[in-house]
C-alpha positions as CSV (number, residue, x, y, z in Angstrom):
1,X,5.9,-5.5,-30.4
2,X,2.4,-6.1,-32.1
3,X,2.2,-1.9,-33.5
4,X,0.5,-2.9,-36.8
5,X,-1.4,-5.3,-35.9
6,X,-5.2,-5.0,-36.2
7,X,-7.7,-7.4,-34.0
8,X,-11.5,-7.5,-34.3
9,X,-12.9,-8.6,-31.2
10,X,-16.3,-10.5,-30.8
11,X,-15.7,-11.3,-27.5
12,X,-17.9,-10.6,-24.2
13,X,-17.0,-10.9,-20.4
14,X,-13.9,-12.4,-19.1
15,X,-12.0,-15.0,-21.1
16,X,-11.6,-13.0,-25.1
17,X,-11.2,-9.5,-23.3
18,X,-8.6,-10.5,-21.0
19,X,-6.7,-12.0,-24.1
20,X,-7.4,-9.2,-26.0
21,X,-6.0,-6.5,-23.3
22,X,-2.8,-8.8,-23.1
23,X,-2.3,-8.0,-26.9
24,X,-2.9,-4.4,-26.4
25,X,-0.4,-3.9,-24.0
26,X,1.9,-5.6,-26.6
27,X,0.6,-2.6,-29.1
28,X,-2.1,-4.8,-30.7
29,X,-4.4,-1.9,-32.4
30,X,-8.3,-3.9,-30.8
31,X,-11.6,-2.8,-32.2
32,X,-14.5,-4.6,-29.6
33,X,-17.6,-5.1,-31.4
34,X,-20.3,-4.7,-28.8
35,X,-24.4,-5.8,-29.6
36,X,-26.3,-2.9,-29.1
37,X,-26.8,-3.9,-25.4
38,X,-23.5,-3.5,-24.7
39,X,-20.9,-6.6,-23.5
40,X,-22.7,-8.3,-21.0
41,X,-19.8,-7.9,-18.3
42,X,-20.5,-4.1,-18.6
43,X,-23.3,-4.9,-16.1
44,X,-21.3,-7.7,-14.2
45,X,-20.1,-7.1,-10.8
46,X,-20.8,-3.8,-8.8
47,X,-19.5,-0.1,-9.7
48,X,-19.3,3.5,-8.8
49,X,-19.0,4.4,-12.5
50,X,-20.5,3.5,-15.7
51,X,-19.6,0.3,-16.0
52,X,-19.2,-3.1,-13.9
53,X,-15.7,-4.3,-12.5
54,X,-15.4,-7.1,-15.3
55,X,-16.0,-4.8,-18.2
56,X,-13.5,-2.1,-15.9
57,X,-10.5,-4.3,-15.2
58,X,-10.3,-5.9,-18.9
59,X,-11.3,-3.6,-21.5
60,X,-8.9,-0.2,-21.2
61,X,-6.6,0.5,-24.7
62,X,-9.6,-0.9,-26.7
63,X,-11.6,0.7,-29.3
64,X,-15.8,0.4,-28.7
65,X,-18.4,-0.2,-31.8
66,X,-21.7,-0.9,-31.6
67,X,-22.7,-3.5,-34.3
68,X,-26.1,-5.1,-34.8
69,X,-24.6,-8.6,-36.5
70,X,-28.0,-9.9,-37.5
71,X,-28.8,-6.9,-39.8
72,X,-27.1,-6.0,-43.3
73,X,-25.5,-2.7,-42.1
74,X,-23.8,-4.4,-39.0
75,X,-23.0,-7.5,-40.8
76,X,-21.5,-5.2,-43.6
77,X,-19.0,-3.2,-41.5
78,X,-18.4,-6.2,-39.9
79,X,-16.9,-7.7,-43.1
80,X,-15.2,-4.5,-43.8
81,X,-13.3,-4.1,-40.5
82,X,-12.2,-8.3,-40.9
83,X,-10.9,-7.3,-44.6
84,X,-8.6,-4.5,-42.8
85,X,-7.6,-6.7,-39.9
86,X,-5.5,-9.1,-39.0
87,X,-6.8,-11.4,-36.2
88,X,-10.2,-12.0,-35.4
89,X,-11.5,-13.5,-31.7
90,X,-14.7,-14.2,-30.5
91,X,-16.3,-15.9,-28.2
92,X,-20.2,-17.1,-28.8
93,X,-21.6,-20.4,-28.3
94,X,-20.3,-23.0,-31.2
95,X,-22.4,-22.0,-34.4
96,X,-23.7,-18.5,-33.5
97,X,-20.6,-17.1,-36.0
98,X,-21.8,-19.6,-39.0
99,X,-25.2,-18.4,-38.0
100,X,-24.4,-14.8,-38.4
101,X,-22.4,-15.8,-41.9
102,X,-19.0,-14.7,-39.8
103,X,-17.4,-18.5,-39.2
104,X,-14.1,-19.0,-40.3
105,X,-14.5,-20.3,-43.8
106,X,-17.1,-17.1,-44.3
107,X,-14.5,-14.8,-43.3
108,X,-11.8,-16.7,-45.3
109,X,-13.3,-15.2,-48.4
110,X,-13.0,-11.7,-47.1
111,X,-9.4,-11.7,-45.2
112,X,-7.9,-15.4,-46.9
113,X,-4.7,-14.6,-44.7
114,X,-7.1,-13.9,-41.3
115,X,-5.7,-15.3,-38.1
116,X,-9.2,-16.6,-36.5
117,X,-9.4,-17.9,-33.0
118,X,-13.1,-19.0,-31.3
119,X,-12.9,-19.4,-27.2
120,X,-15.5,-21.6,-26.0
121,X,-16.0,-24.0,-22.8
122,X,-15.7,-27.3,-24.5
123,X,-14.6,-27.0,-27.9
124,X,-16.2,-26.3,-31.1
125,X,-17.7,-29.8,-31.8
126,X,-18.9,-33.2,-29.8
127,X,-19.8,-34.2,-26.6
128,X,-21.3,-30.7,-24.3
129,X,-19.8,-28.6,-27.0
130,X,-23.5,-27.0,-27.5
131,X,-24.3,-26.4,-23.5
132,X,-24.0,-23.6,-21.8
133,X,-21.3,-23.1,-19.3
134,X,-19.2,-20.8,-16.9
135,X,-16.0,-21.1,-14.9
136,X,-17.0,-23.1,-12.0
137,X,-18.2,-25.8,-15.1
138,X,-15.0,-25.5,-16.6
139,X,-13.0,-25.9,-13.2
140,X,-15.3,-29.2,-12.1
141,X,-15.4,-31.0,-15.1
142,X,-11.4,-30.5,-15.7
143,X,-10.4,-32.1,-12.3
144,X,-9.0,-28.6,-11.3
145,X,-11.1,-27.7,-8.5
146,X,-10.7,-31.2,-7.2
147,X,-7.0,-30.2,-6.1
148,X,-8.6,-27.4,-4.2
149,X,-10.1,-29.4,-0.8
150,X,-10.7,-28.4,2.5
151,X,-9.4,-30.9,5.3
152,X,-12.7,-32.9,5.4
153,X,-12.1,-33.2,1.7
154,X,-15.0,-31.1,0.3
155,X,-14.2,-29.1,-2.6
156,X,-13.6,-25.2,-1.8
157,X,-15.5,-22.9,-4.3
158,X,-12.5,-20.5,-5.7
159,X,-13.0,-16.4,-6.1
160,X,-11.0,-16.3,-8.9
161,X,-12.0,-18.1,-12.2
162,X,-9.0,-19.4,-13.5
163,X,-10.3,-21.6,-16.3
164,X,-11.5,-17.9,-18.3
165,X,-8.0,-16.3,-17.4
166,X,-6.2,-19.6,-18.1
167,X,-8.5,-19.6,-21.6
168,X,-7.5,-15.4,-22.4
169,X,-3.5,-16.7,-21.8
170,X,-4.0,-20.1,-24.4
171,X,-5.9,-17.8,-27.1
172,X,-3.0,-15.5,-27.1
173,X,-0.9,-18.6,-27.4
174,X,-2.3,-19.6,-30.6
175,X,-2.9,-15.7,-32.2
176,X,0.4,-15.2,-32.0
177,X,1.6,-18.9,-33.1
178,X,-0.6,-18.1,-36.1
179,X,1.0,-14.3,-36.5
180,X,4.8,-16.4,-36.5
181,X,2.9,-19.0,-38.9
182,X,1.6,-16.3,-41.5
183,X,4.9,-14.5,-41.9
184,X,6.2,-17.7,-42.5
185,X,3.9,-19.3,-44.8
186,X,1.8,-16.2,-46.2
187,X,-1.3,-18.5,-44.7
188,X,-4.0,-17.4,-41.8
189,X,-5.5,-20.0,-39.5
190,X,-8.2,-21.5,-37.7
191,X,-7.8,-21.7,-33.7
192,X,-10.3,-23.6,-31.5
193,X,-9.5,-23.0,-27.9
194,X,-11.6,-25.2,-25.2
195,X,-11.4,-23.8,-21.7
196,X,-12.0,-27.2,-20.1
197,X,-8.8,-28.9,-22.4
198,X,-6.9,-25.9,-21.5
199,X,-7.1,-26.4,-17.3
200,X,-6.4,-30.5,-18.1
201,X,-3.6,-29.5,-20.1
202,X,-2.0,-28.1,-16.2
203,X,-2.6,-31.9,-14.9
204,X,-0.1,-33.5,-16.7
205,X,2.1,-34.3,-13.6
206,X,-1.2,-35.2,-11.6
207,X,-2.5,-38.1,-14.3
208,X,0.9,-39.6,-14.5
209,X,1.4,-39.9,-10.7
210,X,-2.4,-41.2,-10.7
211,X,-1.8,-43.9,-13.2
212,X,1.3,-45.0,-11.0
213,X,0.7,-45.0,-8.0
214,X,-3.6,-43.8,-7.5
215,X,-2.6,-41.2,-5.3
216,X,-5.0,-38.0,-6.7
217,X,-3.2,-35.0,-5.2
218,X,0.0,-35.0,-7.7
219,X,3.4,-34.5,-6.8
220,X,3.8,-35.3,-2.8
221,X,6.2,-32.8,-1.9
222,X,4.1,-29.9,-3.7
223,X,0.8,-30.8,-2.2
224,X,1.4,-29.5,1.2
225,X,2.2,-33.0,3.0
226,X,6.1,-32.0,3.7
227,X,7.0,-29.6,6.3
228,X,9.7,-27.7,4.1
229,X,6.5,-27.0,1.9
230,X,3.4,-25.9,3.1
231,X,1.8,-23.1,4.7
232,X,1.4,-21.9,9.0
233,X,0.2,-19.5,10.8
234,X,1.1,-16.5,12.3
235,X,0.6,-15.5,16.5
236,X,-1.9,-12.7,14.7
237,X,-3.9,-15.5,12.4
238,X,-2.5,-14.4,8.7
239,X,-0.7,-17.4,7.3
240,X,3.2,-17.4,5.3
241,X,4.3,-20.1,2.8
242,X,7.7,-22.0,2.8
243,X,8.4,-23.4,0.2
244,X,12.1,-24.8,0.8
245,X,12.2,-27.6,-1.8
246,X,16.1,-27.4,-1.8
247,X,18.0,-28.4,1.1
248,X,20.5,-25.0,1.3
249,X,17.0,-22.9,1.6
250,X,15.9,-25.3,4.5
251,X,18.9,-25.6,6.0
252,X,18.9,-21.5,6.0
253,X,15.5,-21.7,7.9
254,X,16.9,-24.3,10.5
255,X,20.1,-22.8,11.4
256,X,18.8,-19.3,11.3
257,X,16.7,-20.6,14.2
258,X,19.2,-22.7,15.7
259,X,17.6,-25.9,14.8
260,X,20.3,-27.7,12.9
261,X,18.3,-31.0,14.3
262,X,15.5,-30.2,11.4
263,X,17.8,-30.3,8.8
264,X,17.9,-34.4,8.6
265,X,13.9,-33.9,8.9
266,X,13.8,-31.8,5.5
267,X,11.4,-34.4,3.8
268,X,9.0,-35.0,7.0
269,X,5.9,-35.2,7.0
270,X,3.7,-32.0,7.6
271,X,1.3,-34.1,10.2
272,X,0.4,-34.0,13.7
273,X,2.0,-37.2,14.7
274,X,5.5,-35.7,13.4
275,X,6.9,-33.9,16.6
276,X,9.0,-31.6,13.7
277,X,5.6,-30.2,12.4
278,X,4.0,-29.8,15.9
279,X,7.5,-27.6,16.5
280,X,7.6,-25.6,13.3
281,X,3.8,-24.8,13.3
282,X,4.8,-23.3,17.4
283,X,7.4,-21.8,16.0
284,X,5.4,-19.8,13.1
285,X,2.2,-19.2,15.5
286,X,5.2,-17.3,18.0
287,X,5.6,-14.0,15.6
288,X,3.5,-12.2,13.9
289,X,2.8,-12.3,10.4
290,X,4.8,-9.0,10.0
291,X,7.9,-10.2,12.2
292,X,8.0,-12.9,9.7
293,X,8.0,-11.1,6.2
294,X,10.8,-9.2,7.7
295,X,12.6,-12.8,8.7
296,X,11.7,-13.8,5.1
297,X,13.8,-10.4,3.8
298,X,16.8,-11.7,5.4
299,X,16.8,-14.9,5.5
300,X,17.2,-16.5,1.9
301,X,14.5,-19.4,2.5
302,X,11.3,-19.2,-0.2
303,X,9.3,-17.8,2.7
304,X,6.7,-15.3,1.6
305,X,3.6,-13.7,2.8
306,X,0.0,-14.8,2.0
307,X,-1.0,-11.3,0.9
308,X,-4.4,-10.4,0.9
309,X,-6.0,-8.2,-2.1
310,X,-6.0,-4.9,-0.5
311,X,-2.3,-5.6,0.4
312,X,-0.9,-5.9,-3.1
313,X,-0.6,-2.3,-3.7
314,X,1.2,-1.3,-0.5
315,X,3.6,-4.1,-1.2
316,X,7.2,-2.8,-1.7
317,X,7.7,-5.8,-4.4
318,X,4.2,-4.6,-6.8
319,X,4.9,-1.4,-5.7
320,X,8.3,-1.2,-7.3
321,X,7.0,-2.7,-10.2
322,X,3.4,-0.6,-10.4
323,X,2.0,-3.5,-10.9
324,X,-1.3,-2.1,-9.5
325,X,-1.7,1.5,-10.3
326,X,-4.0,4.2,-9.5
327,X,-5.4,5.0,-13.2
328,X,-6.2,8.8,-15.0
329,X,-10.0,8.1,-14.8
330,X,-10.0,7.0,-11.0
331,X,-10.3,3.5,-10.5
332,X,-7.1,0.9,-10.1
333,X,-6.2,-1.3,-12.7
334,X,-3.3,-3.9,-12.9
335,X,-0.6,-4.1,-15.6
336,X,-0.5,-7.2,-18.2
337,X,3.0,-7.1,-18.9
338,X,5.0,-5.2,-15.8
339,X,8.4,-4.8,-17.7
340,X,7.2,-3.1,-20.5
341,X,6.2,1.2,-20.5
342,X,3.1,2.1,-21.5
343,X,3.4,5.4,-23.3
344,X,-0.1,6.3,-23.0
345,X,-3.4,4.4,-21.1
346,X,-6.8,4.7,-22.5
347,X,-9.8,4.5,-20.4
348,X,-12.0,1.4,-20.9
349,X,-14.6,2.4,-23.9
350,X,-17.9,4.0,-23.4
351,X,-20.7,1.7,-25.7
352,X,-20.1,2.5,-29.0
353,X,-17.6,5.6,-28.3
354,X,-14.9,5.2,-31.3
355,X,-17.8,4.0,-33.8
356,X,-16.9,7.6,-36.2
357,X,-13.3,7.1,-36.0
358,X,-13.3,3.3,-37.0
359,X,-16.0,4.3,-39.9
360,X,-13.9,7.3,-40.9
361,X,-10.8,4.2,-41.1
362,X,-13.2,2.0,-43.1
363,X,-13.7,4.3,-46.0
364,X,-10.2,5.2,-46.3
Protein backbone atom coordinates (compact mmCIF):
# COMPACT_ATOMS: atom_id res chain seq x y z
CA UNK A 1 0.00 0.00 0.00
CA UNK A 2 2.83 2.61 0.79
CA UNK A 3 5.39 0.89 -2.32
CA UNK A 4 6.76 4.42 -3.35
CA UNK A 5 6.92 5.87 -0.52
CA UNK A 6 10.29 7.11 0.92
CA UNK A 7 10.72 7.91 4.84
CA UNK A 8 13.84 9.33 6.43
CA UNK A 9 13.98 8.30 9.90
CA UNK A 10 15.72 10.34 12.75
CA UNK A 11 14.37 8.40 15.25
CA UNK A 12 16.09 6.33 18.31
CA UNK A 13 14.56 3.62 20.71
CA UNK A 14 11.04 2.71 20.94
CA UNK A 15 8.34 5.23 19.98
CA UNK A 16 9.70 6.58 15.99
CA UNK A 17 10.99 2.95 15.13
CA UNK A 18 7.95 1.21 16.07
CA UNK A 19 6.02 3.71 13.87
CA UNK A 20 8.32 3.43 11.37
CA UNK A 21 8.28 -0.58 11.17
CA UNK A 22 4.40 -0.23 11.06
CA UNK A 23 4.97 1.70 7.65
CA UNK A 24 7.27 -0.78 6.38
CA UNK A 25 5.18 -3.59 6.67
CA UNK A 26 2.70 -1.38 4.65
CA UNK A 27 5.80 -1.17 1.92
CA UNK A 28 7.01 2.22 3.16
CA UNK A 29 10.73 2.22 1.55
CA UNK A 30 12.68 3.60 5.62
CA UNK A 31 16.13 4.86 5.53
CA UNK A 32 17.29 5.17 9.65
CA UNK A 33 19.80 7.67 10.16
CA UNK A 34 21.86 6.40 12.97
CA UNK A 35 24.82 9.01 14.96
CA UNK A 36 27.91 7.28 14.66
CA UNK A 37 27.29 5.53 18.02
CA UNK A 38 24.59 3.80 16.73
CA UNK A 39 20.58 4.17 18.06
CA UNK A 40 20.77 4.10 21.57
CA UNK A 41 18.25 1.08 21.82
CA UNK A 42 21.01 -0.97 19.95
CA UNK A 43 22.44 -1.33 23.51
CA UNK A 44 19.03 -1.42 25.32
CA UNK A 45 17.85 -4.52 26.89
CA UNK A 46 19.95 -7.91 26.89
CA UNK A 47 21.06 -10.05 23.71
CA UNK A 48 22.64 -13.11 22.33
CA UNK A 49 23.42 -11.18 19.10
CA UNK A 50 24.62 -7.91 17.95
CA UNK A 51 22.19 -5.91 19.01
CA UNK A 52 19.72 -5.34 22.18
CA UNK A 53 16.04 -6.55 22.13
CA UNK A 54 14.65 -2.86 21.55
CA UNK A 55 16.78 -2.20 18.54
CA UNK A 56 15.88 -6.33 17.56
CA UNK A 57 12.06 -6.31 17.85
CA UNK A 58 11.54 -2.73 15.97
CA UNK A 59 13.98 -2.14 13.36
CA UNK A 60 13.85 -5.28 10.62
CA UNK A 61 12.73 -4.03 6.73
CA UNK A 62 14.82 -0.81 7.46
CA UNK A 63 17.65 0.53 5.70
CA UNK A 64 20.93 1.67 8.25
CA UNK A 65 23.18 4.94 7.56
CA UNK A 66 25.51 6.32 9.70
CA UNK A 67 25.28 10.24 9.57
CA UNK A 68 27.37 12.66 11.67
CA UNK A 69 24.43 15.62 11.62
CA UNK A 70 26.69 18.21 13.24
CA UNK A 71 29.31 18.06 10.35
CA UNK A 72 28.90 19.38 6.60
CA UNK A 73 29.20 15.93 4.93
CA UNK A 74 26.40 14.36 7.18
CA UNK A 75 24.33 17.35 7.27
CA UNK A 76 24.73 17.38 3.42
CA UNK A 77 23.41 13.79 2.61
CA UNK A 78 21.08 14.55 5.05
CA UNK A 79 19.47 17.24 2.85
CA UNK A 80 19.91 15.16 -0.11
CA UNK A 81 18.10 11.97 1.14
CA UNK A 82 14.97 14.67 2.53
CA UNK A 83 14.92 16.15 -1.17
CA UNK A 84 14.29 12.37 -2.49
CA UNK A 85 11.91 11.51 0.22
CA UNK A 86 8.73 11.83 1.19
CA UNK A 87 8.14 11.79 4.98
CA UNK A 88 10.56 12.63 7.44
CA UNK A 89 10.23 11.47 11.45
CA UNK A 90 12.34 12.08 14.27
CA UNK A 91 12.42 12.10 17.47
CA UNK A 92 15.11 14.46 19.49
CA UNK A 93 14.40 16.74 22.28
CA UNK A 94 12.35 20.02 21.02
CA UNK A 95 15.02 22.19 19.19
CA UNK A 96 17.90 19.69 18.56
CA UNK A 97 16.45 19.58 14.65
CA UNK A 98 16.52 23.68 14.43
CA UNK A 99 19.81 23.26 16.04
CA UNK A 100 21.13 20.97 13.46
CA UNK A 101 19.51 23.42 10.61
CA UNK A 102 16.95 20.20 9.89
CA UNK A 103 13.46 21.76 11.60
CA UNK A 104 10.63 21.75 9.54
CA UNK A 105 10.74 25.16 7.93
CA UNK A 106 14.70 24.30 7.09
CA UNK A 107 13.66 21.20 5.38
CA UNK A 108 10.66 23.06 3.71
CA UNK A 109 13.16 24.72 1.45
CA UNK A 110 14.63 21.36 0.32
CA UNK A 111 11.42 18.97 0.06
CA UNK A 112 8.41 22.11 0.03
CA UNK A 113 5.86 19.07 -0.25
CA UNK A 114 7.73 16.97 2.84
CA UNK A 115 5.36 15.25 5.19
CA UNK A 116 7.34 16.13 8.71
CA UNK A 117 6.27 14.61 11.92
CA UNK A 118 8.52 15.24 15.45
CA UNK A 119 7.58 12.61 18.47
CA UNK A 120 8.33 13.96 21.70
CA UNK A 121 7.02 13.53 25.47
CA UNK A 122 5.22 16.79 25.87
CA UNK A 123 4.97 18.55 22.77
CA UNK A 124 7.11 20.85 20.91
CA UNK A 125 6.61 24.05 22.97
CA UNK A 126 5.41 25.27 26.71
CA UNK A 127 5.16 23.95 29.93
CA UNK A 128 7.98 20.62 30.42
CA UNK A 129 8.30 20.61 26.75
CA UNK A 130 12.29 21.06 27.26
CA UNK A 131 12.73 18.14 30.12
CA UNK A 132 13.74 15.02 29.69
CA UNK A 133 11.37 12.15 29.91
CA UNK A 134 10.56 8.29 29.43
CA UNK A 135 7.53 6.13 29.51
CA UNK A 136 6.79 5.77 33.12
CA UNK A 137 6.81 10.00 32.92
CA UNK A 138 4.47 9.94 30.17
CA UNK A 139 2.16 7.17 31.89
CA UNK A 140 2.12 9.32 35.48
CA UNK A 141 1.69 12.53 34.33
CA UNK A 142 -1.32 11.48 31.79
CA UNK A 143 -3.49 9.76 34.56
CA UNK A 144 -2.91 6.35 32.75
CA UNK A 145 -1.05 4.54 35.31
CA UNK A 146 -3.46 5.80 37.87
CA UNK A 147 -6.18 3.22 36.40
CA UNK A 148 -3.58 0.57 37.00
CA UNK A 149 -3.88 -0.01 41.15
CA UNK A 150 -3.31 -2.76 43.22
CA UNK A 151 -6.17 -3.51 45.91
CA UNK A 152 -4.55 -1.24 48.55
CA UNK A 153 -4.69 1.33 45.86
CA UNK A 154 -0.95 1.79 45.08
CA UNK A 155 -0.12 2.25 41.59
CA UNK A 156 1.42 -1.00 39.78
CA UNK A 157 4.56 -0.18 37.76
CA UNK A 158 3.57 -1.66 34.01
CA UNK A 159 6.26 -3.93 31.80
CA UNK A 160 5.11 -2.63 28.85
CA UNK A 161 5.44 1.06 27.99
CA UNK A 162 2.46 1.91 26.34
CA UNK A 163 2.68 5.72 26.13
CA UNK A 164 5.94 5.08 23.31
CA UNK A 165 3.81 2.27 21.45
CA UNK A 166 0.56 4.36 21.90
CA UNK A 167 3.04 7.47 20.50
CA UNK A 168 4.58 5.01 17.22
CA UNK A 169 0.51 4.22 16.40
CA UNK A 170 -0.59 8.37 16.67
CA UNK A 171 2.62 9.33 14.44
CA UNK A 172 1.50 6.93 11.87
CA UNK A 173 -1.91 8.51 12.22
CA UNK A 174 -0.84 11.81 11.24
CA UNK A 175 1.98 10.62 8.27
CA UNK A 176 -0.52 9.10 6.57
CA UNK A 177 -3.33 11.94 7.21
CA UNK A 178 -0.63 14.12 5.77
CA UNK A 179 0.14 11.50 2.70
CA UNK A 180 -4.15 11.64 2.00
CA UNK A 181 -3.67 15.63 2.57
CA UNK A 182 -0.70 16.08 -0.09
CA UNK A 183 -2.41 14.13 -2.85
CA UNK A 184 -5.19 16.20 -2.15
CA UNK A 185 -3.79 19.53 -1.86
CA UNK A 186 -0.21 19.21 -3.57
CA UNK A 187 0.95 20.59 0.14
CA UNK A 188 3.35 18.72 2.89
CA UNK A 189 2.83 19.23 6.58
CA UNK A 190 4.06 19.77 9.95
CA UNK A 191 3.03 17.04 12.76
CA UNK A 192 3.77 17.55 16.42
CA UNK A 193 2.93 14.43 18.26
CA UNK A 194 3.08 14.60 22.35
CA UNK A 195 3.14 11.23 23.98
CA UNK A 196 1.57 12.52 27.15
CA UNK A 197 -1.67 14.21 25.02
CA UNK A 198 -1.74 11.08 23.16
CA UNK A 199 -2.44 8.54 26.53
CA UNK A 200 -5.08 11.53 27.77
CA UNK A 201 -6.59 11.40 24.44
CA UNK A 202 -7.74 7.29 25.72
CA UNK A 203 -9.50 9.09 29.01
CA UNK A 204 -12.19 10.62 27.38
CA UNK A 205 -14.86 8.27 28.98
CA UNK A 206 -12.88 8.53 32.37
CA UNK A 207 -12.98 12.65 32.58
CA UNK A 208 -16.58 12.74 31.71
CA UNK A 209 -17.70 10.11 34.30
CA UNK A 210 -15.31 12.18 36.77
CA UNK A 211 -16.88 15.49 36.19
CA UNK A 212 -20.35 13.75 36.87
CA UNK A 213 -20.25 11.81 39.28
CA UNK A 214 -16.09 12.01 40.96
CA UNK A 215 -15.90 8.46 40.68
CA UNK A 216 -11.93 8.06 39.15
CA UNK A 217 -12.04 4.52 37.74
CA UNK A 218 -14.38 5.30 34.53
CA UNK A 219 -17.02 3.27 33.27
CA UNK A 220 -18.32 0.89 36.36
CA UNK A 221 -19.10 -2.10 34.47
CA UNK A 222 -15.49 -2.02 32.70
CA UNK A 223 -13.47 -1.49 35.79
CA UNK A 224 -13.78 -4.94 37.19
CA UNK A 225 -16.59 -4.13 39.91
CA UNK A 226 -19.35 -6.49 38.10
CA UNK A 227 -19.20 -10.07 38.31
CA UNK A 228 -20.06 -10.57 34.46
CA UNK A 229 -16.70 -8.54 33.97
CA UNK A 230 -13.79 -9.17 35.74
CA UNK A 231 -11.14 -11.62 36.06
CA UNK A 232 -10.79 -15.23 38.65
CA UNK A 233 -8.68 -17.67 39.22
CA UNK A 234 -8.04 -20.96 38.26
CA UNK A 235 -7.65 -24.36 40.93
CA UNK A 236 -3.81 -24.14 39.41
CA UNK A 237 -3.37 -20.09 40.19
CA UNK A 238 -3.42 -18.67 36.32
CA UNK A 239 -6.34 -16.40 36.06
CA UNK A 240 -9.28 -16.21 32.84
CA UNK A 241 -11.29 -13.06 31.97
CA UNK A 242 -15.11 -12.84 31.43
CA UNK A 243 -16.14 -10.31 29.95
CA UNK A 244 -19.99 -10.98 29.43
CA UNK A 245 -21.24 -7.36 29.00
CA UNK A 246 -24.33 -8.71 27.07
CA UNK A 247 -26.90 -10.71 28.80
CA UNK A 248 -27.15 -13.77 25.94
CA UNK A 249 -23.22 -14.25 26.68
CA UNK A 250 -23.92 -14.41 30.57
CA UNK A 251 -26.79 -16.16 30.34
CA UNK A 252 -24.62 -18.88 28.15
CA UNK A 253 -22.19 -18.94 31.25
CA UNK A 254 -25.09 -19.52 33.82
CA UNK A 255 -27.05 -22.11 32.12
CA UNK A 256 -24.08 -23.90 30.86
CA UNK A 257 -23.49 -24.43 34.54
CA UNK A 258 -26.92 -24.83 35.52
CA UNK A 259 -27.15 -21.64 37.39
CA UNK A 260 -30.12 -19.98 35.69
CA UNK A 261 -30.41 -18.13 39.38
CA UNK A 262 -27.28 -15.87 38.16
CA UNK A 263 -28.90 -14.71 35.37
CA UNK A 264 -31.15 -11.89 37.39
CA UNK A 265 -27.57 -11.17 39.16
CA UNK A 266 -25.87 -10.16 35.66
CA UNK A 267 -25.08 -6.63 36.96
CA UNK A 268 -23.83 -7.66 40.64
CA UNK A 269 -21.35 -6.60 42.23
CA UNK A 270 -17.91 -8.38 42.00
CA UNK A 271 -17.44 -8.03 46.08
CA UNK A 272 -17.13 -10.25 48.93
CA UNK A 273 -20.35 -9.42 50.56
CA UNK A 274 -22.19 -10.60 47.23
CA UNK A 275 -22.93 -14.40 47.88
CA UNK A 276 -22.94 -14.52 43.58
CA UNK A 277 -19.19 -13.48 43.52
CA UNK A 278 -18.17 -15.62 46.56
CA UNK A 279 -19.93 -18.59 44.16
CA UNK A 280 -18.50 -17.66 40.81
CA UNK A 281 -14.90 -17.08 42.12
CA UNK A 282 -15.53 -21.25 43.76
CA UNK A 283 -16.64 -22.02 40.74
CA UNK A 284 -13.49 -20.67 38.59
CA UNK A 285 -10.92 -21.76 41.51
CA UNK A 286 -12.65 -25.60 40.84
CA UNK A 287 -10.89 -26.25 37.17
CA UNK A 288 -7.98 -25.62 36.06
CA UNK A 289 -6.91 -22.87 33.91
CA UNK A 290 -6.74 -25.39 30.92
CA UNK A 291 -10.30 -27.12 31.72
CA UNK A 292 -11.39 -23.64 31.34
CA UNK A 293 -9.99 -22.39 27.87
CA UNK A 294 -11.42 -25.55 26.67
CA UNK A 295 -15.06 -24.41 28.38
CA UNK A 296 -14.38 -20.97 26.83
CA UNK A 297 -13.98 -22.97 23.12
CA UNK A 298 -17.48 -24.12 23.59
CA UNK A 299 -19.26 -22.11 25.29
CA UNK A 300 -19.91 -18.67 23.40
CA UNK A 301 -19.27 -16.41 26.65
CA UNK A 302 -16.20 -13.63 26.14
CA UNK A 303 -14.16 -16.00 28.39
CA UNK A 304 -10.52 -16.10 27.45
CA UNK A 305 -7.23 -17.01 28.92
CA UNK A 306 -4.73 -14.60 30.61
CA UNK A 307 -1.86 -15.80 28.49
CA UNK A 308 1.46 -15.38 29.61
CA UNK A 309 4.38 -14.21 27.02
CA UNK A 310 5.91 -17.45 26.45
CA UNK A 311 2.37 -18.77 25.70
CA UNK A 312 1.60 -16.58 22.73
CA UNK A 313 3.37 -18.60 20.22
CA UNK A 314 1.92 -22.07 21.14
CA UNK A 315 -1.48 -20.48 21.00
CA UNK A 316 -3.72 -22.06 18.32
CA UNK A 317 -5.36 -18.43 17.76
CA UNK A 318 -1.49 -16.45 17.04
CA UNK A 319 -0.47 -19.52 15.80
CA UNK A 320 -2.98 -19.56 12.99
CA UNK A 321 -2.25 -16.24 12.31
CA UNK A 322 1.87 -16.34 12.77
CA UNK A 323 1.48 -13.62 14.59
CA UNK A 324 4.87 -14.51 16.33
CA UNK A 325 7.20 -16.20 14.10
CA UNK A 326 10.55 -17.78 14.30
CA UNK A 327 12.58 -15.33 11.88
CA UNK A 328 15.57 -16.33 8.97
CA UNK A 329 18.29 -14.85 11.29
CA UNK A 330 17.15 -16.75 14.58
CA UNK A 331 15.48 -14.65 16.93
CA UNK A 332 11.37 -14.28 17.13
CA UNK A 333 9.83 -11.28 15.97
CA UNK A 334 5.99 -10.38 15.84
CA UNK A 335 4.02 -9.26 12.77
CA UNK A 336 2.67 -5.43 12.59
CA UNK A 337 -0.04 -6.04 10.33
CA UNK A 338 -1.15 -10.04 10.60
CA UNK A 339 -3.55 -10.01 7.45
CA UNK A 340 -1.18 -8.83 5.22
CA UNK A 341 1.98 -11.37 3.31
CA UNK A 342 5.14 -10.34 3.61
CA UNK A 343 6.99 -11.33 0.47
CA UNK A 344 10.27 -10.96 1.83
CA UNK A 345 11.74 -10.01 5.72
CA UNK A 346 14.94 -8.24 6.10
CA UNK A 347 16.99 -8.61 9.17
CA UNK A 348 17.22 -5.57 11.51
CA UNK A 349 20.30 -3.36 9.99
CA UNK A 350 23.86 -3.71 11.07
CA UNK A 351 25.26 0.21 11.94
CA UNK A 352 25.68 1.74 8.95
CA UNK A 353 25.14 -1.48 6.63
CA UNK A 354 23.17 0.01 3.44
CA UNK A 355 25.28 3.42 3.69
CA UNK A 356 26.78 2.44 -0.40
CA UNK A 357 23.51 1.59 -1.59
CA UNK A 358 21.64 4.75 -0.31
CA UNK A 359 24.79 6.93 -1.66
CA UNK A 360 24.79 5.02 -4.93
CA UNK A 361 20.57 6.22 -4.91
CA UNK A 362 21.63 9.77 -3.95
CA UNK A 363 23.75 10.45 -6.96
CA UNK A 364 21.38 9.00 -9.33
Amino acid sequence: MLKGIKVIDFTNYLPGPFATLRLAELGADIIKVEPPEGDPARHTGISKQRDGFVFLANNRQKKSIILNLKEKEGYDIACKLISQADVVIESFRPGVMEKLGLGYEAVQKVKPDIIYCSISGYGQRGLLSKLGNHDINYMALSGVLSQFKDKAGKPVHPSITLGDYLGGYAANERILAGLVSRTLTGKGSYHSISITDQLVSLLGNHVMVEKETGAETGINVLNGSIVSYALYETSDERFMSIGALEPKFWSNFCRAHGREEWIGEHFSAAEDGNPIFQELTKLLKSKTFYEWIEFAQKVDCCMTPVLEIGELNTNPYFREKELVFASSWGDYQVKMHSDLEQESIAPPPQKNEHKDEIMRNILI
